[in-house]
FIRO-990800 format. One record per residue (C-alpha): x, y, z; chain; residue in three letters. Coordinates in steps of 0.1 Angstrom, whole numbers. Layout:
<pts>
      xx      yy      zz   kette   rest
       X       Y       Z       A    ALA
...
</pts>
This chain:
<pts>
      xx      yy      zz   kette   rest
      96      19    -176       A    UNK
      62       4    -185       A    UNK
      61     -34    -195       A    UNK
      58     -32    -233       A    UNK
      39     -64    -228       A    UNK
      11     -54    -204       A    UNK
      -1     -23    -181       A    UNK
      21     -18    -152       A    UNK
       2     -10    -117       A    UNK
      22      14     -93       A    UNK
      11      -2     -60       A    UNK
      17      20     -28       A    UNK
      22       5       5       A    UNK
      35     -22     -17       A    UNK
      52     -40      19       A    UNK
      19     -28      40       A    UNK
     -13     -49      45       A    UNK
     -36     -35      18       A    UNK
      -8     -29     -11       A    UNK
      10     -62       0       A    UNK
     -25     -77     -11       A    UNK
     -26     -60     -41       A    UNK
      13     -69     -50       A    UNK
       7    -105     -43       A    UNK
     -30    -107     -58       A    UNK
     -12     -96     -93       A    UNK
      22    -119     -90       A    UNK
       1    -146     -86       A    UNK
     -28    -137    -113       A    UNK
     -34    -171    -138       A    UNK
     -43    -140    -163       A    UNK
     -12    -122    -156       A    UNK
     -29     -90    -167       A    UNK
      -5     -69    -153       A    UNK
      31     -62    -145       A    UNK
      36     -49    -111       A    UNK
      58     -17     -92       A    UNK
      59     -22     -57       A    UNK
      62      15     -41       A    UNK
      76      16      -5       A    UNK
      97      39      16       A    UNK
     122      14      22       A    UNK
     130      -8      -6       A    UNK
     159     -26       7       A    UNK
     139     -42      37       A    UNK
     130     -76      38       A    UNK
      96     -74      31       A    UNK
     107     -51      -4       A    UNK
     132     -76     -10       A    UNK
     108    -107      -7       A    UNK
      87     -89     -31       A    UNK
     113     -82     -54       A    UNK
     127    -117     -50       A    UNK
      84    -126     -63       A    UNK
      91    -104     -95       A    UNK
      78     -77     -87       A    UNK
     102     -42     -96       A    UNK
     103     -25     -66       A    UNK
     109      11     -64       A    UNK
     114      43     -39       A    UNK
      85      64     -27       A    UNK
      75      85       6       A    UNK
      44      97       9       A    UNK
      61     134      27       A    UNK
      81     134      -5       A    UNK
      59     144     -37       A    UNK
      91     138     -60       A    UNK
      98     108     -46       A    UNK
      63      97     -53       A    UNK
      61     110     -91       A    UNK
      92      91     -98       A    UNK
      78      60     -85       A    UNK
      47      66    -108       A    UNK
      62      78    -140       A    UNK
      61      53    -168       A    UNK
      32      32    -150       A    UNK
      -2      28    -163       A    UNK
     -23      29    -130       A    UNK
     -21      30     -93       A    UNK
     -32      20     -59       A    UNK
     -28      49     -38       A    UNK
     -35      41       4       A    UNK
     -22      59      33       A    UNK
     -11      52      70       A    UNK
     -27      69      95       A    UNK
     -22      45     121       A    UNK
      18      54     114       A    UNK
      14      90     130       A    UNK
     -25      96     141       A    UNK
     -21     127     125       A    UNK
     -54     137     103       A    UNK
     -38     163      85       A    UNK
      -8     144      78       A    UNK
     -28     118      64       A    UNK
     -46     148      41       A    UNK
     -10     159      30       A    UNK
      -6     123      21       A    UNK
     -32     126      -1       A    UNK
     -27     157     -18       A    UNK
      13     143     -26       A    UNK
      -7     109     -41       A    UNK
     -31     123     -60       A    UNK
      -4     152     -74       A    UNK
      18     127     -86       A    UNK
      -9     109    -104       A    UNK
     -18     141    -123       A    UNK
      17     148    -128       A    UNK
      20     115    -144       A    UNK
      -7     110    -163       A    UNK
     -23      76    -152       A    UNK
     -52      62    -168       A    UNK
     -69      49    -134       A    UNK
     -61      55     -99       A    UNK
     -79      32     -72       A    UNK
     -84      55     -41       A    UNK
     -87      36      -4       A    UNK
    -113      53      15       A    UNK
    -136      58      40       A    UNK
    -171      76      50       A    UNK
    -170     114      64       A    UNK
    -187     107      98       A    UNK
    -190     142      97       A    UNK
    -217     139      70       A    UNK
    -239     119      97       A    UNK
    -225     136     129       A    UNK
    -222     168     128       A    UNK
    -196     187     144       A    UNK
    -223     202     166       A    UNK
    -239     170     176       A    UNK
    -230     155     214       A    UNK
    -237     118     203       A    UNK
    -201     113     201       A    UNK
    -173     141     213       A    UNK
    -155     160     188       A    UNK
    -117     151     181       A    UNK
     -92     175     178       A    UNK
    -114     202     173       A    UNK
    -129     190     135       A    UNK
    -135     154     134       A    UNK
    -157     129     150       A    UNK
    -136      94     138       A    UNK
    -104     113     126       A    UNK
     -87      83     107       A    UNK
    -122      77      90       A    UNK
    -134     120      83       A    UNK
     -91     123      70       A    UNK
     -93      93      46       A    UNK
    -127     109      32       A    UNK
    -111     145      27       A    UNK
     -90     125       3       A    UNK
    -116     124     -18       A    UNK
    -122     159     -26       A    UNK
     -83     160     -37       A    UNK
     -86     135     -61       A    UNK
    -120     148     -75       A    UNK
    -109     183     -76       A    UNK
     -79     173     -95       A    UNK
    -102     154    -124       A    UNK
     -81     121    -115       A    UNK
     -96      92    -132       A    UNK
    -101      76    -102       A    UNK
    -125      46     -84       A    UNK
    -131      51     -46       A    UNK
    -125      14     -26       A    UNK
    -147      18      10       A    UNK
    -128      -8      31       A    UNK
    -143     -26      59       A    UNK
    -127     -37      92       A    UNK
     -93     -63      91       A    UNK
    -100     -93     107       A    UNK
     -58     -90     107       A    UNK
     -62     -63     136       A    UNK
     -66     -90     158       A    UNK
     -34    -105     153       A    UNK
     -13     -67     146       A    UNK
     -30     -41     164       A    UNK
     -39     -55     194       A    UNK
     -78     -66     192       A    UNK
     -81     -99     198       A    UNK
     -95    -115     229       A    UNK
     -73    -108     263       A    UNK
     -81    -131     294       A    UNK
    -100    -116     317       A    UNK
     -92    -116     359       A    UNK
    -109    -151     358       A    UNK
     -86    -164     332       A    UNK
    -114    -167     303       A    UNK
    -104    -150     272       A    UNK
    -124    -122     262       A    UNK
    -133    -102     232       A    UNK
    -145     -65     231       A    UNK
    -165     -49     206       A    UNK
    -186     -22     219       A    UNK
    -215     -23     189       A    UNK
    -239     -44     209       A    UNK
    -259     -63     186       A    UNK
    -250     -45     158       A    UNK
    -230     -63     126       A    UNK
    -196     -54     117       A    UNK
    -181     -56      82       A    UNK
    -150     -73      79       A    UNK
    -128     -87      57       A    UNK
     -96    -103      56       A    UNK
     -65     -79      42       A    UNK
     -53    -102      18       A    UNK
     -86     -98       0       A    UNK
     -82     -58      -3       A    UNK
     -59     -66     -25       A    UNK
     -77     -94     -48       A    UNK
    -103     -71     -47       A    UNK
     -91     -41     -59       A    UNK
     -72     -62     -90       A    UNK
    -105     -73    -104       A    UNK
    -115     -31    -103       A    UNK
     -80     -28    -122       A    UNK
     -92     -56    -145       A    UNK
    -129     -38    -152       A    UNK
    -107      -6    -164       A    UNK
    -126      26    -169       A    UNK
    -159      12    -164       A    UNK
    -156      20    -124       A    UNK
    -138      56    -129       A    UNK
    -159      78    -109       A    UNK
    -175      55     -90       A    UNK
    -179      43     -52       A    UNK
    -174       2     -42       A    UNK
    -176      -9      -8       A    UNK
    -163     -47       0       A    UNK
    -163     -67      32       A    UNK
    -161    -104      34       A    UNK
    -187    -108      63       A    UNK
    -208     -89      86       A    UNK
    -206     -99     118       A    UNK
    -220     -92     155       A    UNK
    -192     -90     185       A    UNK
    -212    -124     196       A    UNK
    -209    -138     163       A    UNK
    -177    -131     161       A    UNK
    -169    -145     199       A    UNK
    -184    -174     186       A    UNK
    -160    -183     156       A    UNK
    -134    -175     179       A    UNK
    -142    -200     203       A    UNK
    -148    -230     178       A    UNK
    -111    -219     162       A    UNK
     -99    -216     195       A    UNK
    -112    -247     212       A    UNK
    -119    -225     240       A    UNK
    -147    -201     250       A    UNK
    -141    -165     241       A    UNK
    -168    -141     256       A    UNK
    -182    -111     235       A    UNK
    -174     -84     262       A    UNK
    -200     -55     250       A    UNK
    -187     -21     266       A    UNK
    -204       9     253       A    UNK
    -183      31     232       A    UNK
    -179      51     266       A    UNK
    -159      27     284       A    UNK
    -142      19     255       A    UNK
    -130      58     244       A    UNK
    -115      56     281       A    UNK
     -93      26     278       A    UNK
     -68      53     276       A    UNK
     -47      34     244       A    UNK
     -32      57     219       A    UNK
     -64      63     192       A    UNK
     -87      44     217       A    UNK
    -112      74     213       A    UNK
    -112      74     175       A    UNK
    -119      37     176       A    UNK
    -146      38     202       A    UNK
    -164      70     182       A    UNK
    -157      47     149       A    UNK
    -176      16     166       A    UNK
    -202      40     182       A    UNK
    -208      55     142       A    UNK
    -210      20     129       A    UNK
    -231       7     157       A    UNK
    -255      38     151       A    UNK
    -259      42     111       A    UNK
    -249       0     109       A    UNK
    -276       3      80       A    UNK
    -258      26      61       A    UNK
    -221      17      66       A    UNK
    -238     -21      61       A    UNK
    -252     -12      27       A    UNK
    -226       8      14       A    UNK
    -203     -32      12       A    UNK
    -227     -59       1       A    UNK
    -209     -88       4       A    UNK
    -225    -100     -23       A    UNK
    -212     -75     -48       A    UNK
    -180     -82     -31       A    UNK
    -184    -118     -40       A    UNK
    -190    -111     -76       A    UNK
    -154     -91     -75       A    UNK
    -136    -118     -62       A    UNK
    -159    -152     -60       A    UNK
    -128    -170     -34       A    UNK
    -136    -138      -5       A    UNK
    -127    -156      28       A    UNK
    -151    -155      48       A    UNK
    -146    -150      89       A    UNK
    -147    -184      99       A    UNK
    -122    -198      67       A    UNK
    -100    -167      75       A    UNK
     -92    -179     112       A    UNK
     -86    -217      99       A    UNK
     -55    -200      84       A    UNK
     -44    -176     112       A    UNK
     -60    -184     149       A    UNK
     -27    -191     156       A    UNK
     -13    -160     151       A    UNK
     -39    -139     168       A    UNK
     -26    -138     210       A    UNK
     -40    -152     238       A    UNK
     -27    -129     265       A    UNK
</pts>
């Protein structure tokens, strides 16, 4: 049931890096704007019961599982709809995602749905241009050209609806396996293969803070496009913060998207076509999340260096 107090925000991936943001951006709100439904496949973990334990109700929903999904929705005001592609690698998976998502928020008539998205590389590499190989026969950065087919779902469906461009999670070097690794001479070493080129970042937790203060501007960014990012950063750059947090020298190891699409990890081609796309239209994927207009969102964004005074400890040194 909705709060008869204040709006309730459905939050999906309510135990996952982006949602978890969101969950714990609106617990801890001094405005306490909203009340808050964390939506997750398994509530009775420990993550879903922490949450619950924080006050926020925690409920059922899968995104293979439409029903499932507009039960979780029903009675709520808005929602924060994300996926996980990195969960199956599958870009049509991660389409059927978003059709169930954006079918449950018609079924249930919310007022504003926050979308998380990305660019269609396809849009600036086409299919039929070599710069970067094809994936699986229609994509050119499959977790990036899936997330943006999402769009069209929730257009075509007239969902009221703001589209959140994220940038890169300075948390994938602690989770997914990006931070530095010592090299054969024992020095640690960090790869990103986008030359001099700068990266947007941003730490997950601020998704989340973010995409409250687009739930607290209401309808006046239905229909419209908002890119955030923390910091934009060089692989040197960011070598450099790493080595003052470290207390160690971390080299910027600058492959070419080449090398790195033949590291041979699971998705390591996707990633090394995503660095080669933002390496090559940096000016583009740069503009589209002025930190900046990020800032004015949420004034406390963490930047790089004030993110890694929290967590350089977590982030391995193997």
């Amino acid at each position: 049931m909705t709060s008869k107090s204040k709006p309730t925000i459905a939050v999906v991936g309510a135990t996952g890096a982006q949602g978890g943001g969101l969950v714990r951006a609106i617990l801890s709100d001094p405005e306490q704007r909203f009340a808050v439904r964390a939506v997750t496949r398994n509530p009775e973990s420990a993550s879903g019961r922490a949450l619950a334990n924080q006050g926020a109700q925690i409920m059922a929903g899968d995104l293979d599982d439409l029903g499932s999904l507009e039960r979780a929705f029903r009675g709520a005001d808005a929602a924060f709809c994300v996926t996980f592609y990195w969960a199956h690698l599958s870009p049509k998976l991660e389409i059927a995602h978003a059709q169930n998502l954006a079918k449950a928020a018609k079924q249930t008539h919310l007022s504003h749905v926050i979308w998380s998205t990305l660019e269609d590389t396809r849009r600036f590499v086409p299919l039929s241009d070599n710069r970067m190989p094809t994936l699986l026969g229609e994509y050119k950065v499959p977790h990036f050209d899936a997330k943006a087919s999402g769009n069209h779902v929730f257009a075509e469906l007239g969902l009221p609806t703001t589209y959140l461009y994220t940038s890169f999670y300075w948390d994938n070097l602690i989770h997914f396996g990006l931070g530095p690794k010592r090299n054969a001479d024992g020095l640690l070493s960090f790869t990103l293969p986008m030359g001099t080129a700068k990266m947007p970042g941003i730490a997950a937790e601020d998704i989340g803070r973010c995409a409250l203060a687009l739930f607290k501007k209401g309808a006046s960014t239905i229909g419209t496009s908002v890119g955030i990012a923390g910091e934009h950063l060089s692989g040197g750059e960011m070598a450099a913060e790493l080595s003052r947090a470290f207390g160690e020298p971390v080299l910027h190891a600058d492959v070419t998207p080449e090398a790195y699409r033949g590291f041979g990890f699971p998705g390591a081609d996707d990633l090394g076509n995503m660095f080669q796309f933002k390496r090559d239209f940096e000016r583009d994927f740069r503009n589209a999340r002025d930190v900046n207009r990020s800032r004015a969102l949420y004034p406390e964004l963490q930047t790089f260096a004030t993110w890694l005074a929290q967590n350089e400890g977590k982030i391995p040194r193997s």
